[in-house]
N, C-alpha and C positions, 0 to 999 in steps of 0.2 A: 450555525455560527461560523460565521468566515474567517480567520484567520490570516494573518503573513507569516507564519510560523508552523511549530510543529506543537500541538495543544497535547498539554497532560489527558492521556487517555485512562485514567485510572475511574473518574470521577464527573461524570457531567456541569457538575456545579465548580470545580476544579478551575481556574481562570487561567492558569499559570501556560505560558508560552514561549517556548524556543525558539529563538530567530537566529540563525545564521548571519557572521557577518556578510557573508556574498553565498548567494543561494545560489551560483552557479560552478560552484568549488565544491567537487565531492567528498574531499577530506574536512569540508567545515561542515559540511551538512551530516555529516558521518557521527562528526564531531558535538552537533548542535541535539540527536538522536542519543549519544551517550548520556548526556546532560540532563535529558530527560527521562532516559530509563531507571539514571539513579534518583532524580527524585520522585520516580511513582515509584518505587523501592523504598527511599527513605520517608518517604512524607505519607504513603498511602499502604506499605506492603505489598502493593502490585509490582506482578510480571506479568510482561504481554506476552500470550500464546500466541505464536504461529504456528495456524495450520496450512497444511499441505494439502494443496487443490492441484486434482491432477489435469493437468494440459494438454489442450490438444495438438496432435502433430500436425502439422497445415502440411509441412512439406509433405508428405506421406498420401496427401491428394483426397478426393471422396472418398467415403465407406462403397461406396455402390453407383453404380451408372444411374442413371435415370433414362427410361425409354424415352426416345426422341417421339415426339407427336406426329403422327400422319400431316401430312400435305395435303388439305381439302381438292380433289380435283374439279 
């Protein structure tokens, strides 16, 4: 289901949708997220878990070299 907005995740069948007046304002979209946490709270008894997925460090470069392939002579 596509959206312009931020959809109640409580509930699949759930229609209900948050839109931002200007989705390029972080304090509205901040804003348009609180909106909806309080109603999967008050409408549904949901809190959304965030889990903690660990990142990888890019900067910190490969785990390991890889041997370079011989040159066929």
């Amino acid at each position: 289901m596509k959206t312009s907005g931020l959809p109640c995740r409580a509930t699949p069948d759930c229609d209900v949708v948050f839109s931002p007046a200007d989705d390029k304002t972080l304090k509205l979209l901040l804003a348009a997220a609180a909106e909806r946490d309080a109603h999967e709270l008050a409408v549904h008894g949901y809190t959304h878990r965030v889990i903690d997925v660990a990142k990888p460090d890019f900067a910190a470069g490969p785990r390991g070299r890889r041997p370079r392939k011989e040159a066929a002579a």
